[in-house]
N, C-alpha and C positions, 0 to 999 in steps of 0.2 A: 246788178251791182250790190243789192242789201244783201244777198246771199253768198256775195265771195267774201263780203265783211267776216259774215256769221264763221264762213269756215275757214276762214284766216286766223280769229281769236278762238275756235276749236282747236287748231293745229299747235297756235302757242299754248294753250292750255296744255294738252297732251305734253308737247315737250316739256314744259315745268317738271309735270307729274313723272316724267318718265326719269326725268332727271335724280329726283326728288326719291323717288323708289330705286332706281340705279346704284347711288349715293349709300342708299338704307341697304341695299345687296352686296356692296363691297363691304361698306363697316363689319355685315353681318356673317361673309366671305372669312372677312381677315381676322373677328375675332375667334371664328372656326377654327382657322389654322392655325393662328397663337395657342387658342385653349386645346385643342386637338394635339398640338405641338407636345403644349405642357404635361397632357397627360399620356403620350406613349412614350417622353420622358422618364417619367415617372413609374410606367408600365415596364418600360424597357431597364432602369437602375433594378427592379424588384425582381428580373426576370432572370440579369445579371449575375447578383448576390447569390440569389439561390442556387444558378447553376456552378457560380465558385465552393460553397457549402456543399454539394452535392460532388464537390472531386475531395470528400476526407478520404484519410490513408486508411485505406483499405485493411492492412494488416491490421492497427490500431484496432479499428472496429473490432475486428476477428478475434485477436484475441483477450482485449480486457476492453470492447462494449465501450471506446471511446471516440467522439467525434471530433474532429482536429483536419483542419488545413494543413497539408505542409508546404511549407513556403521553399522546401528546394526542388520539389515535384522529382523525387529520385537523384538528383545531381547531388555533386558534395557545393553546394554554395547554395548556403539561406539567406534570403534579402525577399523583399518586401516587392522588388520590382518584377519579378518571376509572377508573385499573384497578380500584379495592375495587369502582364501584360497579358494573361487570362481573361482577368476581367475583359479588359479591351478588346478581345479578340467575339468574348459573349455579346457585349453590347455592340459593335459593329454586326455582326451576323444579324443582330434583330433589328436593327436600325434599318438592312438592305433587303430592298425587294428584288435582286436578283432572282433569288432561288423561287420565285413566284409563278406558275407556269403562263406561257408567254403572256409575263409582264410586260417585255416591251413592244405587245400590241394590242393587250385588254386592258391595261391599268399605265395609270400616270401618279408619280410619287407628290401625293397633294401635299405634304410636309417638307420635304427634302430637307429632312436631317443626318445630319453629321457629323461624328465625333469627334473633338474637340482634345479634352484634354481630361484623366484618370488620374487619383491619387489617392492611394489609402493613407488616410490623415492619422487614423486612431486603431492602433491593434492592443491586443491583447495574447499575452501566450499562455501555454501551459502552463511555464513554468514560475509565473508571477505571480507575485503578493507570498514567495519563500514558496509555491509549491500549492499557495490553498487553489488557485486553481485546478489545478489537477486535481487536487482534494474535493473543489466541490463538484466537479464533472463523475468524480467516482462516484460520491453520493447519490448525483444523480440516477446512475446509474443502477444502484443497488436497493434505494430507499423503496422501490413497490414491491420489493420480492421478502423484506426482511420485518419481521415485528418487534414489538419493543419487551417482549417478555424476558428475553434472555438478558438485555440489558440489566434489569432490576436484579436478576442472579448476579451477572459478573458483579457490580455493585456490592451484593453481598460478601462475594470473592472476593474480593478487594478491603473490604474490613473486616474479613478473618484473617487474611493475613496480616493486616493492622495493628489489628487488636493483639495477637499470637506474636509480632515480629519474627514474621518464619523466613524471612531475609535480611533479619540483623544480626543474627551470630553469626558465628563460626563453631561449630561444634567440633567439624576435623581437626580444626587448631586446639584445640581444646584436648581432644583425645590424644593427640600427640603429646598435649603438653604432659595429660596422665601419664602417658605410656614413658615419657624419659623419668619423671619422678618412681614410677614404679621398677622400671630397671636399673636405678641408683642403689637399689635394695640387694641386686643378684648381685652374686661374690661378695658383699659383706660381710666379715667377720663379726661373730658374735659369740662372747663367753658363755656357753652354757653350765658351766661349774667352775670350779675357782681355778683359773692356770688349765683350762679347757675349751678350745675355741673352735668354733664348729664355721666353717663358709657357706653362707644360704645360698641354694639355688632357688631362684623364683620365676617358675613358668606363669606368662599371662595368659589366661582363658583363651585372650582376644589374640594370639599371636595368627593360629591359624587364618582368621578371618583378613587381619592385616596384610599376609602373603597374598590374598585374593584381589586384595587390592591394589597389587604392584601388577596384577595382568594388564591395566587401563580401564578405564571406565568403559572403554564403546565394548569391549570386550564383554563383560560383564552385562551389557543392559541391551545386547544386539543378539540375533541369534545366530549370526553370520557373519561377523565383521567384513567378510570380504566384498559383502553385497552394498556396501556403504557407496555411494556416490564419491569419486572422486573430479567431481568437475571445478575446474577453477576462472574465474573471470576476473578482465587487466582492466582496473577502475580507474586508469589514469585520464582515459580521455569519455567519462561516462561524465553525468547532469552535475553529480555529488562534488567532483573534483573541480568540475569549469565554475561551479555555485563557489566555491571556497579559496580559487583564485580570480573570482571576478571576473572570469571571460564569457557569460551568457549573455545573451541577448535579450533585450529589458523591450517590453509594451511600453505603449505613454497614453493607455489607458487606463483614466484614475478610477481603479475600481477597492472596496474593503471587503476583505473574505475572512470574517467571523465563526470559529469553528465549535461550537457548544458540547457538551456531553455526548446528547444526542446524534448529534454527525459526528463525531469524532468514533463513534460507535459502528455506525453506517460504513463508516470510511472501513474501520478494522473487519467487517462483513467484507467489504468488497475484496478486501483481499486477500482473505482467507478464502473466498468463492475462486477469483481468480488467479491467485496463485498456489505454486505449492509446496508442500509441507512435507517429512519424515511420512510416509506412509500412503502420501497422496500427491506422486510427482508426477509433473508431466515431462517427457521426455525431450519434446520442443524445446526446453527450459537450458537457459543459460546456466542458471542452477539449479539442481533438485531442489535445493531446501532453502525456497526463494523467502518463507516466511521465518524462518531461521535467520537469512541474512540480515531481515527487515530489522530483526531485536538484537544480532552479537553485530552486525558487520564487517566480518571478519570474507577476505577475497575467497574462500573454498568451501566445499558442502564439509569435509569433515571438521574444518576448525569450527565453522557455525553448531552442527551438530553436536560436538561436545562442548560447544561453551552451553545449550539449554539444555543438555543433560546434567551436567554440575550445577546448573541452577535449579535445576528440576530434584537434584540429589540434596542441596543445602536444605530447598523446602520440605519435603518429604522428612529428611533428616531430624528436622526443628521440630516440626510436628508429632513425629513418632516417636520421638524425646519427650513429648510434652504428654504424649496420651502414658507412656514408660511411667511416668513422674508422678500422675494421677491416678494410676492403677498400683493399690495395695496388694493384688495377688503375686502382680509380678513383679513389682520393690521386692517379695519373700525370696522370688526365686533367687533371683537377681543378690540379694542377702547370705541367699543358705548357699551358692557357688564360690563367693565372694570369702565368707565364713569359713568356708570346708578347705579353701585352700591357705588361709592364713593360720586356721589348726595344725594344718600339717607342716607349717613352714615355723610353727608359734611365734610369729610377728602380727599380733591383733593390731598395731598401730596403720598396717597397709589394707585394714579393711577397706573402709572409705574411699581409700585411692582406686581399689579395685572394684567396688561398687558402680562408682561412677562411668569407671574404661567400660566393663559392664554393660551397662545400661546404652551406653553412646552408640556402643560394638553392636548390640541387638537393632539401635534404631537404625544404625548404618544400614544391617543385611536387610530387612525391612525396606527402607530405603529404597534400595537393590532391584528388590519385588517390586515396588512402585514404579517405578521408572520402566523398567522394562516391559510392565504387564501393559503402561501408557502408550509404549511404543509398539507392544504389537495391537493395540487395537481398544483395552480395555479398558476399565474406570476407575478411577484411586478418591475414596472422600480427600476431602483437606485434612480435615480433622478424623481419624479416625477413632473406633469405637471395638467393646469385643466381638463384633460380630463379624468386622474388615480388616481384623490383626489375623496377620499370615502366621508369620515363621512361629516354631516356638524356639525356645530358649536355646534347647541340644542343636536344633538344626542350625540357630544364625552361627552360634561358634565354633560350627562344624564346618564352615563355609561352604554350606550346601544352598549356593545360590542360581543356580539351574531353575525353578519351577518358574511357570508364569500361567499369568490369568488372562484372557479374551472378554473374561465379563465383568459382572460388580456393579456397584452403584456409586456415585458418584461424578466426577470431571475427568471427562477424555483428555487426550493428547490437547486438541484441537482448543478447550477450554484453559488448558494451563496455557496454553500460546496468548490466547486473549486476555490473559492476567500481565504475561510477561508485555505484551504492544502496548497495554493499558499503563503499564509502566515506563515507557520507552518514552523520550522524548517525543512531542507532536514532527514539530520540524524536521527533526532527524531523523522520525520514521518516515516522512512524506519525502524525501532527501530519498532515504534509499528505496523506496516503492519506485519513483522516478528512474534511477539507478536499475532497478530490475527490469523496468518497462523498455529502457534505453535497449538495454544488453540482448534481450529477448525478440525484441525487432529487426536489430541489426544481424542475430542468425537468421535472417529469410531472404529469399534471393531480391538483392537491388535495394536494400538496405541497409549497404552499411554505413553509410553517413549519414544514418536519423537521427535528430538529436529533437529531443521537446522542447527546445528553445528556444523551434523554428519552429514551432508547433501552433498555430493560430486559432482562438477558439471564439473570436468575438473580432468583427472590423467593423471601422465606419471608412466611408467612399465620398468625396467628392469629386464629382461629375459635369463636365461640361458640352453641352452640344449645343452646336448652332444650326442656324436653320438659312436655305439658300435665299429664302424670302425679309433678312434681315433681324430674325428675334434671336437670341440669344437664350439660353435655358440654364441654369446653375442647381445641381441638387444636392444634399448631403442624407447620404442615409445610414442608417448599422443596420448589421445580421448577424448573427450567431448560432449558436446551439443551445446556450443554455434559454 
């Protein structure tokens, strides 16, 4: 009898404890499968994100090195709901142990989680905050290949033309205005004895050189006109147009894109890397002279091309007037041509008129020389000096403007480009980079409704999944590129 006591209150004991530890095994069970829950939630949003970031447009990357979602995945319709249903499609696939080799006889789903409910709360695009996005994605992309030396030259570019105002005059206007005050003079009567009246003829030195310049400028500063790019592109339904009637498509991610010297410099690298220029096109190219576009705007590679040769011609002009002005050798010559024909006409009063046509007319053909020698390849100082002064006197108003140079010292093509973007509006150059990125994608097969508006370069995700055991999961994450 004392002994079935003894194992009767053994047996309650046991049960307590077994109870007791039972109890401690489900808590420690269920908060497994909560925490376990939580974190291949967790595992699974991050697994998600990335694989959405991992479908950027392929083109983009290829050929300007940028990373971007596109939110109509090839179709013409950008919406937001294209990416969720991506997303949803990644986080289901990781959520399911199907594809598990036979799972449904070595494994049992300890979580069974579920996907619930996707929403991208927070994007961001390309072409927000006016474009600096894209701006600062270029940067990105350019800043470990580029140093900051040449920066501190273009700088100094930049206050010689400053200082010089080699883009404030007009010196053509100017010459013209000589040239009609100087032809006011031809057929003039003039008494040379008493009741003896002689009519002056008065040739201008500069006539020749003028005829040269009714060819065209491309003429004049190409060696082939005909090898000119004539490609044109229709900017009605491109970034720049839909930006200026309000039709793009706006993030409601509040981000600030702050563009300094230094990246604004970065940015002007990136594009000169990646797009291209008079002597450096690519073929792909919606336009040859995509850097061209970037500073005139103008829809065609020739209107572009000769709006930065006329401005490549004003500068040059200015300057070779300026070096003209400070050189006393060739104020003589310039003097003693001037002189020698106002002797023979004996009107000393049209010296000065003639001096100056003169002098303009030299730095024009000069000019000439610059520009072309730029275009094929060579280097023209800002300021020049005797030692980078071409023509001489006989040959400018001879209009013997045929030679050109491949070398020299000083700024390439490529450096007066960087004076003139330096000059360009920020926005409106970031406007038309977009505009060429546009245009350029859309020549490649299954591209022709790309627009960067739909271009996504930063999301945040809210995420819902429940679980068959009752817990519910809520997460919010971002990912991006930059």
């Amino acid at each position: 009898m004392k002994n079935k006591k003894s194992n009767a209150y053994l047996t309650v004991c046991v049960t307590l404890c077994l109870a007791v530890i039972l109890s401690l095994f489900l808590v420690l069970l269920s908060g497994a499968r909560q925490n376990g829950g939580r974190m291949e939630v967790e595992c699974v949003t991050d697994i998600g994100l990335q694989s959405i970031l991992a479908e950027y447009h392929r083109e983009l990357m290829k050929q300007y090195n940028l990373f971007a979602i596109d939110n109509s995945y090839g179709t013409a319709l950008c919406s937001k709901t294209n990416t969720e249903a991506h997303l949803r499609k990644y986080l289901r696939k990781n959520l399911d142990y199907g594809d598990v080799f036979l799972s449904g006889y070595l494994y049992r789903d300890f979580l069974s989680l579920s996907l619930e409910e996707v929403e991208l709360t927070k994007v961001s695009l390309m072409s927000d905050c006016e474009g600096g996005i894209f701006r600062r994605c270029a940067v990105d992309a350019i800043k470990a290949d580029v140093g900051l030396e040449l920066l501190e030259e273009l700088q100094d570019w930049m206050q010689t033309m400053e200082v010089n105002g080699l883009e404030d005059g007009d010196n053509e206007a100017e010459k013209q205005r000589l040239d009609a005050e100087i032809a006011e003079y031809d057929g003039m009567e003039i008494e040379i004895e008493e009741d003896e009246w002689e009519t002056l003829e008065v040739n201008n030195p500069t006539d020749t050189l003028e005829a040269q310049k009714r060819l065209g400028i491309l003429k004049l500063v190409t060696e082939d006109e005909s090898t000119i790019s004539s490609n044109v592109i229709h900017m009605e339904n491109l970034i720049l147009n839909r930006m200026e009637q309000g039709q793009i498509n706006r993030g409601n991610l509040e981000m600030e894109v702050e563009t300094d010297i230094i990246e604004r410099f970065l940015f002007q690298e990136y594009l000169l890397k990646y797009m291209g220029h008079y002597g450096t096109e690519y073929e792909e190219d919606a336009l040859r002279y995509q850097i061209e576009y970037l500073i005139a705007g103008k829809g065609n590679d020739v209107d572009n091309l000769k709006n930065i040769v006329n401005r490549l011609c004003v500068i040059r002009e200015a300057a070779n007037a300026i070096y003209l002005w400070s050189n006393s050798a060739k104020r003589a010559e310039i003097a003693a041509i001037a002189g020698a024909v106002c002797t023979l006409i004996t009107l000393p009063q049209l010296t000065s008129l003639l001096e100056a046509a003169i002098l303009l007319a030299w730095a024009y053909a000069e000019s000439i020389y610059d520009v072309k020698s730029l275009l094929a390849g060579g280097r023209i100082p800002l300021v020049k000096d005797d030692s980078s002064w071409h023509y001489s006197l006989s040959s400018a108003l001879g209009g013997k403007l045929q030679e050109t140079s491949r070398e020299g010292n000083g700024l390439s093509y490529a450096d007066y480009l960087r004076i003139f973007m330096m000059m360009t509006d920020l926005d409106t150059l970031t406007a038309r980079a977009m505009n060429m990125v546009e245009a350029d994608i859309r020549n490649t097969p299954g591209n022709s409704g790309f627009r960067l508006d739909g271009c996504y370069e930063t999301v945040e995700a809210r995420i819902r999944i429940g679980s068959a055991h009752g817990h519910q999961y809520e997460i919010t994450r971002m990912a991006g590129y930059h």
